[in-house]
N, C-alpha and C positions, 0 to 999 in steps of 0.2 A: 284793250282795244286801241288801236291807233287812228287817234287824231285827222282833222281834216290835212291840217298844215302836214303832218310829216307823211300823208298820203301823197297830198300833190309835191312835196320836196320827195319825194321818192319818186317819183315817177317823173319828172322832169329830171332827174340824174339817169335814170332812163332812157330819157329822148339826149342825155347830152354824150353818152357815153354810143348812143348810133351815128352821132354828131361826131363824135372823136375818132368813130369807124373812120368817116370820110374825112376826116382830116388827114387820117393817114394814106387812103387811097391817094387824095390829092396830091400828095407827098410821094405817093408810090410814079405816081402818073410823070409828077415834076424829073424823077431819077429814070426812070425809062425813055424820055427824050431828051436826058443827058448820055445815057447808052450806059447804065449803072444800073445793071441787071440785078445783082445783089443788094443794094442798096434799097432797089425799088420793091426787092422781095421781103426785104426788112420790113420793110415799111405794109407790105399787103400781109404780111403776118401780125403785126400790130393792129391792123385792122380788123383780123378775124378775132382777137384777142377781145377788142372792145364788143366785139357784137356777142358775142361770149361774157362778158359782164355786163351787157343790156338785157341779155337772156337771163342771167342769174335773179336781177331786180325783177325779170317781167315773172318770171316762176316764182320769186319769193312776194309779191303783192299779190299775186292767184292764191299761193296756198295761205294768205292771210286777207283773203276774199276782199279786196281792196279791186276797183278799177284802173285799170290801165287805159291811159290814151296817150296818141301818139302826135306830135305837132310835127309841122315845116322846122326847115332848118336852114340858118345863112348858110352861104356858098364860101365853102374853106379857103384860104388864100391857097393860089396852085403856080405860082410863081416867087422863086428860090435866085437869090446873087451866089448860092453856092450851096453844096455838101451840107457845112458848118450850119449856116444860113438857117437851114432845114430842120437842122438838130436841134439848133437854138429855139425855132419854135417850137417844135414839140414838146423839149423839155419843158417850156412856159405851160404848153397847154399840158402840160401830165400834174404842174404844180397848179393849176385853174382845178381839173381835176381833184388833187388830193383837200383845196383848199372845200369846193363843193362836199367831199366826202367829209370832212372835219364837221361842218355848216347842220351835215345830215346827224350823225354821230352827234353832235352836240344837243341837237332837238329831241333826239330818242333818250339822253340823259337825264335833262329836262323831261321830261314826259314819263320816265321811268320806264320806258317801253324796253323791256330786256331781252327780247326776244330779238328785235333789230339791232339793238347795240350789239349783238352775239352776231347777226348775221353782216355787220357794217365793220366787223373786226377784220374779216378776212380781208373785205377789199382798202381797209386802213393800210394792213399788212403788202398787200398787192401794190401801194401805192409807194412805201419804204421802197422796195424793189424797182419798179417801174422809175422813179425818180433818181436813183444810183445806177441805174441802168445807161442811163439819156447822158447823166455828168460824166460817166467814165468812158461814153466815147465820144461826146463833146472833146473831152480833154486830150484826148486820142488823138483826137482829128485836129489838133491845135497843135499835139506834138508834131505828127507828122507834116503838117503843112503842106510843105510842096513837092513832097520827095513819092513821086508818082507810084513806085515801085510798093511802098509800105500802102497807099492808098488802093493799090487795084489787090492788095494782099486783103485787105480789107473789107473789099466786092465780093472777092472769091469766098470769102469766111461769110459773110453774111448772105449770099446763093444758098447757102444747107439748113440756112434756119427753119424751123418748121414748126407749128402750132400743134401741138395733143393739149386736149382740155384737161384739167385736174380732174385726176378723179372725186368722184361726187364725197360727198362726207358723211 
């Protein structure tokens, strides 16, 4: 049976991971009134991604008859000095993220709860990815700099990205 503590740490990853949604819209918002249509579609994919892992948490605490509740959320920073800027924060907040996901995973170690630690692997996993994701085009975006030409190549590639959920397990 799971714990009071790794109920309410599981569900407050929950409410951060709808919190991470709009971080990204905010992001998405920032890049479309720079006229970085790609960019801003990067980023609204990223957003359906996290509400796709606040779903996963809200399904995995139903079928382990646990209570879900839902809180307010601060208001995402939605003003960027650049591209970079943008990237920079997200990466932070994907490492806030994996740091929270570590926090959870460690509780259910503790607690011997196996059944979470099996389901907190994936998004361990998710989060290896997610965080080499953010550095490799942080570093991207540092090579190219100023060279306009590799940058709107860059918009145009991230235009096609597109969310399909994992299939189930």
């Amino acid at each position: 049976m799971i714990n009071e503590t790794l109920s309410k740490t599981l569900n407050d990853q929950l409410n951060y991971e709808l919190f991470s949604a709009h971080v990204y819209l905010a992001i998405a918002g920032y890049c479309s009134g720079e006229s970085l249509d790609g960019f801003a579609n990067f980023f609204t994919v990223q957003a359906e991604e996290e509400k796709f892992h606040a779903m996963k948490i809200y399904k995995y605490m139903n079928d382990r008859n646990l209570r879900v509740t839902l809180s307010g959320m601060d208001t995402p920073q939605n003003e960027y000095a650049s591209i970079l800027d943008a990237f920079e924060h997200a990466y932070a907040h994907e490492q806030e993220v994996t740091r929270r996901i570590y926090h959870l995973s460690d509780l259910a170690l503790n607690d011997r709860e196996h059944a979470t630690i099996q389901f907190l692997k994936w998004f361990i996993d998710e989060q290896v990815e997610e965080e080499a994701m953010f550095d490799s085009i942080i570093s991207k975006l540092k090579r190219i700099d100023k060279d306009s030409n590799a940058f709107y190549m860059m918009d145009a590639e991230f235009a096609q990205r597109s969310f399909t959920p994992p299939a189930t397990e």
